[in-house]
C-alpha positions in Angstrom: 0.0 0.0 0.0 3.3 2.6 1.0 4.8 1.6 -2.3 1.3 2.0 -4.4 1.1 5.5 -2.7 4.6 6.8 -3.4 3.9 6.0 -6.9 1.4 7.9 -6.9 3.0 11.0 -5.7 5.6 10.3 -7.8 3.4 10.6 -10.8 1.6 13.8 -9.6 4.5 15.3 -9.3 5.9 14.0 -13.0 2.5 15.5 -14.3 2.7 18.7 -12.6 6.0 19.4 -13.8 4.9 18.1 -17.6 2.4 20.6 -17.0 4.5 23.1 -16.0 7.0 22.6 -18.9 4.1 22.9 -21.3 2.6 25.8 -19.9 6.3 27.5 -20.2 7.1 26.6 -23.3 3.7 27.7 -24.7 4.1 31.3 -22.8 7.6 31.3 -24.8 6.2 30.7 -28.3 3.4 33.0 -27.4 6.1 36.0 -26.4 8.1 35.3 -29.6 4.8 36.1 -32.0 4.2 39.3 -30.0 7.7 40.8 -30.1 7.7 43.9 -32.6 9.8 43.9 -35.4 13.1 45.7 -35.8 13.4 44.9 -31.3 16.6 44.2 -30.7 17.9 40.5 -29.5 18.2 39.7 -26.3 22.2 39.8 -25.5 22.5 35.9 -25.1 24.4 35.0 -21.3 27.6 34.2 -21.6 28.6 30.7 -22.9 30.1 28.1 -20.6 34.2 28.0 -21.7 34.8 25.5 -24.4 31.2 26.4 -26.3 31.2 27.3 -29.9 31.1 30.7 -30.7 27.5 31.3 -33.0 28.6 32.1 -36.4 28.6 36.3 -37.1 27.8 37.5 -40.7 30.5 40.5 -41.4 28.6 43.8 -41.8 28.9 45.2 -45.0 31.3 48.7 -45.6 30.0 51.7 -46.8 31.5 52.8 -50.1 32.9 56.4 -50.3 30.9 59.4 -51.8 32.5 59.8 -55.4 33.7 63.7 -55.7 31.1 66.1 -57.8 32.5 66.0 -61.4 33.4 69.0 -62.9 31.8 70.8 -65.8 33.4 70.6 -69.4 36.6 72.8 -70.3 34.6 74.9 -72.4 31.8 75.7 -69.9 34.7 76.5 -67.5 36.7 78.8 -69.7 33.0 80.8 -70.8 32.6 80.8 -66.9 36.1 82.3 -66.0 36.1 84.8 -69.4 33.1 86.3 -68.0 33.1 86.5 -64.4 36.7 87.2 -63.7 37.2 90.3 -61.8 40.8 90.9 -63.5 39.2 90.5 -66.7 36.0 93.0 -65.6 38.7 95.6 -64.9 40.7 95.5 -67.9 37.6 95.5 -69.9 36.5 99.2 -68.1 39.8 100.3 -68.8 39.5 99.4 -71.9 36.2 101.3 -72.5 37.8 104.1 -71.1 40.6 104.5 -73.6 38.5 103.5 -76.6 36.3 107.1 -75.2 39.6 108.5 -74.7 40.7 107.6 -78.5 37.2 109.0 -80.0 37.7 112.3 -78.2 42.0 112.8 -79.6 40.5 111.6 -82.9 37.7 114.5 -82.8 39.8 117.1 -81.5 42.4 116.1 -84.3 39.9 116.7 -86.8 38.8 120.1 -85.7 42.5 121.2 -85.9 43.1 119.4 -89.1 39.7 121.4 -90.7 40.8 125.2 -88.5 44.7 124.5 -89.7 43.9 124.2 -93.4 41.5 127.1 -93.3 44.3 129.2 -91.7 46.6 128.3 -94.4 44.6 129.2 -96.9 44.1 132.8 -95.6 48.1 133.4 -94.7 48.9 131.8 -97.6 46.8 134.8 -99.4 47.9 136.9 -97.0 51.7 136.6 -98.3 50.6 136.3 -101.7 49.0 140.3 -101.1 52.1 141.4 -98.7 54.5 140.4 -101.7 52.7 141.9 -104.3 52.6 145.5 -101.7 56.4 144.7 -101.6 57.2 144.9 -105.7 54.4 147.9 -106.1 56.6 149.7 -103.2 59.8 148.7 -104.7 58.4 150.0 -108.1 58.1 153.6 -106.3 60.8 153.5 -104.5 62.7 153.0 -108.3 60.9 155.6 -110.0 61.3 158.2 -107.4 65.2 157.5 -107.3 65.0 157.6 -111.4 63.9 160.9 -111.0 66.1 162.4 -108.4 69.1 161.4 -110.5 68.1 163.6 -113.3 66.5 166.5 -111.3 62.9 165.8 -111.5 62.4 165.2 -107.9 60.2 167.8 -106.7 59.7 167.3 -102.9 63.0 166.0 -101.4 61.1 164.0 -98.5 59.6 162.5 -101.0 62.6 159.7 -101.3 62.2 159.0 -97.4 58.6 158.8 -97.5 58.5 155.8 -100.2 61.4 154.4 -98.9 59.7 153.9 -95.4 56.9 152.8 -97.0 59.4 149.8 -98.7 60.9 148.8 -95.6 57.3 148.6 -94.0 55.9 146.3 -97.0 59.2 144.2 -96.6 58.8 143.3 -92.8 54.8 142.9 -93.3 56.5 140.2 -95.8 58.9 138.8 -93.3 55.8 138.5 -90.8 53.4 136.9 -92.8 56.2 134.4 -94.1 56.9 134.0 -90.8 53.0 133.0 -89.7 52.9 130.5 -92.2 56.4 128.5 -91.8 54.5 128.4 -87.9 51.4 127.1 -89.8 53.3 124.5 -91.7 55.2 123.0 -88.6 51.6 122.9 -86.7 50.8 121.0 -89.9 53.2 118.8 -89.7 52.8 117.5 -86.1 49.0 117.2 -86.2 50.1 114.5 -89.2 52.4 113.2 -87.7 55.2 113.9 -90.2 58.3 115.4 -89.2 60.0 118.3 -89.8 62.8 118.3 -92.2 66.2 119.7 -91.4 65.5 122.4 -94.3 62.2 123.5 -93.2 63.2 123.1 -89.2 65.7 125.7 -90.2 63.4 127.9 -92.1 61.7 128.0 -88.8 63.6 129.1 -86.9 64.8 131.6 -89.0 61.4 132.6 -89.6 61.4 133.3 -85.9 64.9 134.9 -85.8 63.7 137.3 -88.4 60.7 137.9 -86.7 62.2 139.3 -83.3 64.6 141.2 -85.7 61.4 142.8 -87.3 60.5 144.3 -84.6 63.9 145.4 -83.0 64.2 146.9 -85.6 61.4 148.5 -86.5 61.5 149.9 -82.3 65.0 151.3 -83.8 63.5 153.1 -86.6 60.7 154.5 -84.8 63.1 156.1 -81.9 65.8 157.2 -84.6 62.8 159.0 -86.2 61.8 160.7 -83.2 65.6 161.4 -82.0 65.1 163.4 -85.9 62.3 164.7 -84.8 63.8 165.9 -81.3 66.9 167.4 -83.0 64.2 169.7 -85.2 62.7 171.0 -82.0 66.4 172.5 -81.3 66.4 174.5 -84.2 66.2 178.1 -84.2 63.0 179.3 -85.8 61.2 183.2 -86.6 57.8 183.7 -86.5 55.5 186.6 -86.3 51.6 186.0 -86.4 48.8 188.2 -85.1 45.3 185.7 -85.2 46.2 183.3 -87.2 44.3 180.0 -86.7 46.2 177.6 -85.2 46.5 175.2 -88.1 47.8 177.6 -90.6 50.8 178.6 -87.6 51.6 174.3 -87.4 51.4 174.1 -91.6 54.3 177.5 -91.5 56.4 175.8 -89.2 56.8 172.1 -91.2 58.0 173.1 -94.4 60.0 176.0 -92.8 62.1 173.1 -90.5 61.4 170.1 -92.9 59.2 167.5 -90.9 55.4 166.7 -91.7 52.2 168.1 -90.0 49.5 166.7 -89.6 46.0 168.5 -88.4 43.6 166.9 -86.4 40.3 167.9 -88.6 38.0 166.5 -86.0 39.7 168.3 -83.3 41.3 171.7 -84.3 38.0 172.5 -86.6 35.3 172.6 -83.1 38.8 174.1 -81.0 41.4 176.2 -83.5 42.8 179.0 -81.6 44.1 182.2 -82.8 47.4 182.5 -82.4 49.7 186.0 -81.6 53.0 185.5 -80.9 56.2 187.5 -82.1 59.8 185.4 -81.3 63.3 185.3 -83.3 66.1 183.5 -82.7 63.9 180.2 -79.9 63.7 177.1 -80.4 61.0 175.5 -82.3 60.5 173.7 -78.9 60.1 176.2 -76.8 57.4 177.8 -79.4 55.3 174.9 -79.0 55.4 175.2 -75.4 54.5 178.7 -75.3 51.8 177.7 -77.6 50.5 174.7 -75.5 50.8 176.9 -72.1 48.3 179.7 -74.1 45.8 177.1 -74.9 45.9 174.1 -72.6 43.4 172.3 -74.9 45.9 172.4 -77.4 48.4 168.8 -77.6 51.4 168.6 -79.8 52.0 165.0 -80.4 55.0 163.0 -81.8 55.1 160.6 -83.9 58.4 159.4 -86.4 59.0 162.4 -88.2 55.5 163.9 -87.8 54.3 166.5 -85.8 50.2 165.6 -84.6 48.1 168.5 -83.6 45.1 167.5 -81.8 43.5 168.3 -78.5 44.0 166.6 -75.2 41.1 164.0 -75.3 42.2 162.5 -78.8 46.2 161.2 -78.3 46.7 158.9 -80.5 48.0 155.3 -78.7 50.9 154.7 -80.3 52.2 158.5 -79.8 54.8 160.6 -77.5 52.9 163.7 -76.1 54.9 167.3 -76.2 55.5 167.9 -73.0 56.8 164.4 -71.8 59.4 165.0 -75.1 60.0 168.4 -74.0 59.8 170.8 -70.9 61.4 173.6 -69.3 62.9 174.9 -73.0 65.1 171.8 -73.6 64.2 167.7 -74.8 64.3 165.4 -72.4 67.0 162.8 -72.4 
Protein backbone atom coordinates (compact mmCIF):
# COMPACT_ATOMS: atom_id res chain seq x y z
CA UNK A 1 0.00 0.00 0.00
CA UNK A 2 3.26 2.57 0.96
CA UNK A 3 4.81 1.57 -2.34
CA UNK A 4 1.31 1.95 -4.40
CA UNK A 5 1.08 5.46 -2.70
CA UNK A 6 4.55 6.83 -3.41
CA UNK A 7 3.93 5.95 -6.86
CA UNK A 8 1.41 7.89 -6.89
CA UNK A 9 3.04 10.97 -5.68
CA UNK A 10 5.63 10.29 -7.79
CA UNK A 11 3.37 10.62 -10.81
CA UNK A 12 1.59 13.80 -9.63
CA UNK A 13 4.46 15.28 -9.25
CA UNK A 14 5.92 13.99 -12.97
CA UNK A 15 2.52 15.49 -14.28
CA UNK A 16 2.74 18.65 -12.55
CA UNK A 17 6.01 19.40 -13.76
CA UNK A 18 4.85 18.11 -17.55
CA UNK A 19 2.42 20.63 -16.98
CA UNK A 20 4.48 23.15 -15.96
CA UNK A 21 7.00 22.58 -18.88
CA UNK A 22 4.07 22.88 -21.34
CA UNK A 23 2.58 25.84 -19.85
CA UNK A 24 6.32 27.50 -20.16
CA UNK A 25 7.09 26.57 -23.30
CA UNK A 26 3.72 27.65 -24.73
CA UNK A 27 4.08 31.34 -22.77
CA UNK A 28 7.60 31.28 -24.82
CA UNK A 29 6.25 30.70 -28.34
CA UNK A 30 3.44 32.99 -27.44
CA UNK A 31 6.12 36.00 -26.42
CA UNK A 32 8.13 35.33 -29.57
CA UNK A 33 4.83 36.15 -31.97
CA UNK A 34 4.22 39.34 -29.97
CA UNK A 35 7.69 40.78 -30.11
CA UNK A 36 7.71 43.89 -32.59
CA UNK A 37 9.77 43.89 -35.40
CA UNK A 38 13.06 45.71 -35.79
CA UNK A 39 13.42 44.87 -31.32
CA UNK A 40 16.62 44.18 -30.75
CA UNK A 41 17.86 40.53 -29.52
CA UNK A 42 18.22 39.73 -26.26
CA UNK A 43 22.19 39.77 -25.53
CA UNK A 44 22.50 35.93 -25.10
CA UNK A 45 24.38 34.97 -21.34
CA UNK A 46 27.63 34.19 -21.63
CA UNK A 47 28.61 30.68 -22.91
CA UNK A 48 30.13 28.11 -20.65
CA UNK A 49 34.24 27.97 -21.72
CA UNK A 50 34.77 25.49 -24.44
CA UNK A 51 31.19 26.36 -26.32
CA UNK A 52 31.22 27.33 -29.88
CA UNK A 53 31.05 30.69 -30.72
CA UNK A 54 27.47 31.31 -32.95
CA UNK A 55 28.65 32.07 -36.43
CA UNK A 56 28.61 36.32 -37.10
CA UNK A 57 27.84 37.46 -40.68
CA UNK A 58 30.46 40.50 -41.43
CA UNK A 59 28.58 43.85 -41.82
CA UNK A 60 28.92 45.23 -44.97
CA UNK A 61 31.34 48.66 -45.58
CA UNK A 62 29.96 51.70 -46.75
CA UNK A 63 31.54 52.84 -50.06
CA UNK A 64 32.93 56.44 -50.31
CA UNK A 65 30.88 59.35 -51.83
CA UNK A 66 32.49 59.79 -55.36
CA UNK A 67 33.69 63.69 -55.73
CA UNK A 68 31.09 66.08 -57.82
CA UNK A 69 32.51 66.03 -61.38
CA UNK A 70 33.37 68.97 -62.90
CA UNK A 71 31.83 70.79 -65.83
CA UNK A 72 33.36 70.60 -69.39
CA UNK A 73 36.55 72.80 -70.32
CA UNK A 74 34.60 74.89 -72.43
CA UNK A 75 31.78 75.73 -69.88
CA UNK A 76 34.73 76.54 -67.54
CA UNK A 77 36.73 78.84 -69.74
CA UNK A 78 33.03 80.84 -70.78
CA UNK A 79 32.60 80.79 -66.87
CA UNK A 80 36.09 82.26 -65.97
CA UNK A 81 36.06 84.78 -69.39
CA UNK A 82 33.11 86.34 -67.99
CA UNK A 83 33.10 86.52 -64.37
CA UNK A 84 36.73 87.18 -63.70
CA UNK A 85 37.23 90.35 -61.85
CA UNK A 86 40.76 90.94 -63.47
CA UNK A 87 39.16 90.54 -66.71
CA UNK A 88 36.03 93.00 -65.64
CA UNK A 89 38.71 95.63 -64.88
CA UNK A 90 40.73 95.49 -67.92
CA UNK A 91 37.58 95.47 -69.93
CA UNK A 92 36.53 99.15 -68.13
CA UNK A 93 39.80 100.29 -68.83
CA UNK A 94 39.48 99.38 -71.94
CA UNK A 95 36.18 101.32 -72.47
CA UNK A 96 37.77 104.11 -71.06
CA UNK A 97 40.61 104.46 -73.60
CA UNK A 98 38.52 103.50 -76.57
CA UNK A 99 36.29 107.06 -75.21
CA UNK A 100 39.58 108.45 -74.66
CA UNK A 101 40.70 107.64 -78.52
CA UNK A 102 37.20 108.96 -80.00
CA UNK A 103 37.69 112.27 -78.18
CA UNK A 104 41.98 112.83 -79.57
CA UNK A 105 40.47 111.56 -82.90
CA UNK A 106 37.69 114.49 -82.76
CA UNK A 107 39.78 117.11 -81.52
CA UNK A 108 42.39 116.12 -84.26
CA UNK A 109 39.91 116.67 -86.81
CA UNK A 110 38.83 120.07 -85.74
CA UNK A 111 42.51 121.20 -85.90
CA UNK A 112 43.07 119.37 -89.06
CA UNK A 113 39.67 121.36 -90.68
CA UNK A 114 40.82 125.21 -88.53
CA UNK A 115 44.68 124.51 -89.73
CA UNK A 116 43.87 124.25 -93.41
CA UNK A 117 41.53 127.14 -93.29
CA UNK A 118 44.33 129.20 -91.74
CA UNK A 119 46.56 128.30 -94.40
CA UNK A 120 44.58 129.21 -96.94
CA UNK A 121 44.07 132.77 -95.65
CA UNK A 122 48.05 133.41 -94.71
CA UNK A 123 48.85 131.82 -97.60
CA UNK A 124 46.84 134.80 -99.41
CA UNK A 125 47.92 136.92 -96.95
CA UNK A 126 51.67 136.63 -98.25
CA UNK A 127 50.62 136.33 -101.71
CA UNK A 128 49.03 140.30 -101.07
CA UNK A 129 52.11 141.36 -98.75
CA UNK A 130 54.48 140.36 -101.67
CA UNK A 131 52.74 141.87 -104.26
CA UNK A 132 52.57 145.52 -101.74
CA UNK A 133 56.36 144.70 -101.56
CA UNK A 134 57.19 144.91 -105.66
CA UNK A 135 54.40 147.91 -106.05
CA UNK A 136 56.65 149.67 -103.22
CA UNK A 137 59.79 148.68 -104.67
CA UNK A 138 58.43 150.03 -108.06
CA UNK A 139 58.13 153.56 -106.30
CA UNK A 140 60.78 153.49 -104.49
CA UNK A 141 62.71 152.96 -108.32
CA UNK A 142 60.85 155.64 -109.96
CA UNK A 143 61.25 158.17 -107.41
CA UNK A 144 65.18 157.46 -107.34
CA UNK A 145 65.01 157.61 -111.41
CA UNK A 146 63.86 160.89 -110.99
CA UNK A 147 66.07 162.40 -108.35
CA UNK A 148 69.07 161.38 -110.49
CA UNK A 149 68.14 163.59 -113.27
CA UNK A 150 66.54 166.47 -111.34
CA UNK A 151 62.86 165.83 -111.50
CA UNK A 152 62.44 165.24 -107.94
CA UNK A 153 60.18 167.82 -106.69
CA UNK A 154 59.73 167.25 -102.86
CA UNK A 155 62.98 166.01 -101.41
CA UNK A 156 61.15 164.04 -98.54
CA UNK A 157 59.55 162.46 -101.04
CA UNK A 158 62.62 159.72 -101.28
CA UNK A 159 62.18 158.96 -97.44
CA UNK A 160 58.65 158.76 -97.48
CA UNK A 161 58.52 155.82 -100.16
CA UNK A 162 61.41 154.45 -98.86
CA UNK A 163 59.70 153.86 -95.37
CA UNK A 164 56.88 152.76 -97.03
CA UNK A 165 59.42 149.77 -98.73
CA UNK A 166 60.86 148.84 -95.58
CA UNK A 167 57.29 148.62 -93.99
CA UNK A 168 55.95 146.30 -96.98
CA UNK A 169 59.17 144.24 -96.62
CA UNK A 170 58.76 143.32 -92.83
CA UNK A 171 54.77 142.92 -93.33
CA UNK A 172 56.54 140.15 -95.82
CA UNK A 173 58.87 138.83 -93.33
CA UNK A 174 55.78 138.55 -90.81
CA UNK A 175 53.37 136.91 -92.81
CA UNK A 176 56.24 134.42 -94.10
CA UNK A 177 56.89 134.01 -90.82
CA UNK A 178 53.04 132.99 -89.65
CA UNK A 179 52.85 130.52 -92.18
CA UNK A 180 56.38 128.52 -91.81
CA UNK A 181 54.54 128.43 -87.89
CA UNK A 182 51.41 127.05 -89.82
CA UNK A 183 53.33 124.54 -91.65
CA UNK A 184 55.18 123.00 -88.62
CA UNK A 185 51.61 122.87 -86.69
CA UNK A 186 50.75 121.03 -89.88
CA UNK A 187 53.25 118.80 -89.67
CA UNK A 188 52.81 117.50 -86.13
CA UNK A 189 49.01 117.20 -86.25
CA UNK A 190 50.09 114.54 -89.18
CA UNK A 191 52.42 113.20 -87.69
CA UNK A 192 55.19 113.89 -90.15
CA UNK A 193 58.28 115.40 -89.20
CA UNK A 194 60.00 118.33 -89.84
CA UNK A 195 62.80 118.27 -92.22
CA UNK A 196 66.24 119.68 -91.41
CA UNK A 197 65.52 122.38 -94.32
CA UNK A 198 62.16 123.50 -93.19
CA UNK A 199 63.25 123.13 -89.22
CA UNK A 200 65.75 125.71 -90.20
CA UNK A 201 63.36 127.94 -92.12
CA UNK A 202 61.69 127.97 -88.80
CA UNK A 203 63.58 129.05 -86.86
CA UNK A 204 64.84 131.63 -88.96
CA UNK A 205 61.42 132.59 -89.65
CA UNK A 206 61.45 133.32 -85.89
CA UNK A 207 64.87 134.88 -85.82
CA UNK A 208 63.75 137.33 -88.41
CA UNK A 209 60.73 137.94 -86.70
CA UNK A 210 62.19 139.30 -83.35
CA UNK A 211 64.56 141.24 -85.66
CA UNK A 212 61.44 142.83 -87.33
CA UNK A 213 60.46 144.31 -84.56
CA UNK A 214 63.92 145.37 -83.02
CA UNK A 215 64.22 146.95 -85.58
CA UNK A 216 61.39 148.52 -86.47
CA UNK A 217 61.49 149.87 -82.32
CA UNK A 218 64.99 151.30 -83.81
CA UNK A 219 63.53 153.06 -86.64
CA UNK A 220 60.75 154.47 -84.82
CA UNK A 221 63.11 156.05 -81.94
CA UNK A 222 65.79 157.18 -84.61
CA UNK A 223 62.77 159.01 -86.18
CA UNK A 224 61.80 160.71 -83.18
CA UNK A 225 65.55 161.38 -82.04
CA UNK A 226 65.13 163.42 -85.93
CA UNK A 227 62.33 164.67 -84.77
CA UNK A 228 63.76 165.89 -81.27
CA UNK A 229 66.91 167.39 -83.04
CA UNK A 230 64.23 169.66 -85.18
CA UNK A 231 62.69 170.97 -82.01
CA UNK A 232 66.37 172.54 -81.32
CA UNK A 233 66.39 174.52 -84.24
CA UNK A 234 66.17 178.07 -84.18
CA UNK A 235 63.04 179.31 -85.77
CA UNK A 236 61.23 183.17 -86.61
CA UNK A 237 57.84 183.69 -86.47
CA UNK A 238 55.47 186.65 -86.35
CA UNK A 239 51.60 186.02 -86.41
CA UNK A 240 48.76 188.18 -85.12
CA UNK A 241 45.25 185.74 -85.15
CA UNK A 242 46.24 183.32 -87.15
CA UNK A 243 44.33 180.04 -86.74
CA UNK A 244 46.20 177.57 -85.20
CA UNK A 245 46.45 175.19 -88.08
CA UNK A 246 47.83 177.57 -90.58
CA UNK A 247 50.79 178.64 -87.60
CA UNK A 248 51.63 174.34 -87.43
CA UNK A 249 51.38 174.11 -91.58
CA UNK A 250 54.33 177.54 -91.49
CA UNK A 251 56.42 175.76 -89.22
CA UNK A 252 56.81 172.11 -91.23
CA UNK A 253 58.01 173.09 -94.41
CA UNK A 254 59.99 175.99 -92.80
CA UNK A 255 62.05 173.08 -90.49
CA UNK A 256 61.44 170.12 -92.90
CA UNK A 257 59.16 167.53 -90.88
CA UNK A 258 55.38 166.68 -91.73
CA UNK A 259 52.24 168.14 -89.96
CA UNK A 260 49.47 166.66 -89.62
CA UNK A 261 45.96 168.49 -88.44
CA UNK A 262 43.62 166.85 -86.40
CA UNK A 263 40.33 167.88 -88.57
CA UNK A 264 37.99 166.51 -86.00
CA UNK A 265 39.74 168.26 -83.33
CA UNK A 266 41.31 171.68 -84.32
CA UNK A 267 37.96 172.50 -86.56
CA UNK A 268 35.34 172.55 -83.10
CA UNK A 269 38.82 174.08 -81.03
CA UNK A 270 41.39 176.19 -83.51
CA UNK A 271 42.85 179.05 -81.56
CA UNK A 272 44.06 182.23 -82.79
CA UNK A 273 47.39 182.51 -82.44
CA UNK A 274 49.71 185.97 -81.56
CA UNK A 275 53.04 185.52 -80.91
CA UNK A 276 56.24 187.49 -82.08
CA UNK A 277 59.83 185.45 -81.31
CA UNK A 278 63.30 185.27 -83.30
CA UNK A 279 66.09 183.48 -82.66
CA UNK A 280 63.89 180.23 -79.92
CA UNK A 281 63.73 177.09 -80.40
CA UNK A 282 61.02 175.51 -82.29
CA UNK A 283 60.49 173.68 -78.92
CA UNK A 284 60.13 176.23 -76.83
CA UNK A 285 57.36 177.79 -79.36
CA UNK A 286 55.33 174.85 -79.03
CA UNK A 287 55.40 175.16 -75.44
CA UNK A 288 54.50 178.72 -75.30
CA UNK A 289 51.81 177.75 -77.65
CA UNK A 290 50.51 174.65 -75.52
CA UNK A 291 50.79 176.91 -72.06
CA UNK A 292 48.34 179.70 -74.06
CA UNK A 293 45.77 177.15 -74.86
CA UNK A 294 45.94 174.06 -72.60
CA UNK A 295 43.44 172.34 -74.85
CA UNK A 296 45.90 172.43 -77.36
CA UNK A 297 48.40 168.83 -77.64
CA UNK A 298 51.37 168.57 -79.84
CA UNK A 299 51.96 164.98 -80.41
CA UNK A 300 54.96 163.02 -81.76
CA UNK A 301 55.13 160.61 -83.95
CA UNK A 302 58.41 159.39 -86.38
CA UNK A 303 59.03 162.44 -88.16
CA UNK A 304 55.54 163.93 -87.83
CA UNK A 305 54.34 166.46 -85.76
CA UNK A 306 50.22 165.61 -84.56
CA UNK A 307 48.06 168.50 -83.62
CA UNK A 308 45.08 167.53 -81.83
CA UNK A 309 43.49 168.25 -78.51
CA UNK A 310 43.96 166.61 -75.25
CA UNK A 311 41.13 164.00 -75.34
CA UNK A 312 42.23 162.54 -78.77
CA UNK A 313 46.17 161.18 -78.26
CA UNK A 314 46.75 158.87 -80.45
CA UNK A 315 48.03 155.33 -78.68
CA UNK A 316 50.92 154.75 -80.25
CA UNK A 317 52.23 158.51 -79.85
CA UNK A 318 54.82 160.57 -77.48
CA UNK A 319 52.87 163.73 -76.09
CA UNK A 320 54.89 167.33 -76.20
CA UNK A 321 55.51 167.90 -72.96
CA UNK A 322 56.83 164.36 -71.84
CA UNK A 323 59.35 164.98 -75.14
CA UNK A 324 59.96 168.40 -73.99
CA UNK A 325 59.83 170.75 -70.87
CA UNK A 326 61.38 173.63 -69.35
CA UNK A 327 62.92 174.92 -72.98
CA UNK A 328 65.13 171.83 -73.64
CA UNK A 329 64.23 167.73 -74.80
CA UNK A 330 64.25 165.36 -72.45
CA UNK A 331 66.98 162.77 -72.44
Amino acid sequence: MRITRDNSSCVQALAVVFCWTVLVSQCGVLWGQDKPAGAAEEKQPPSKAGAQKPAVSPTPKKKPQQEQALPPLAVLLDEALEHNPDIRVAQSKVTEAEALLNRTRLTVIQQVMELRQAWEMQKQLVAGAVELKNSKQKEVQRVMTQDLVGALKNPREMESVTADYQQAEMEVVRAQARFAVLKAKLSYLLGSPLTNKEADLVKLRQRLRLKTKELAVHVQQKRLENLGAKLDEKTVVDVQDVPLSEVARYLGPLHGFNVVIDGGAIDKHNPPISIKAKGIKLGTLLQAIQEQHPQVMFVLQPEVLFVTTKDRIPKDAVPFDQFWKNGKRVP
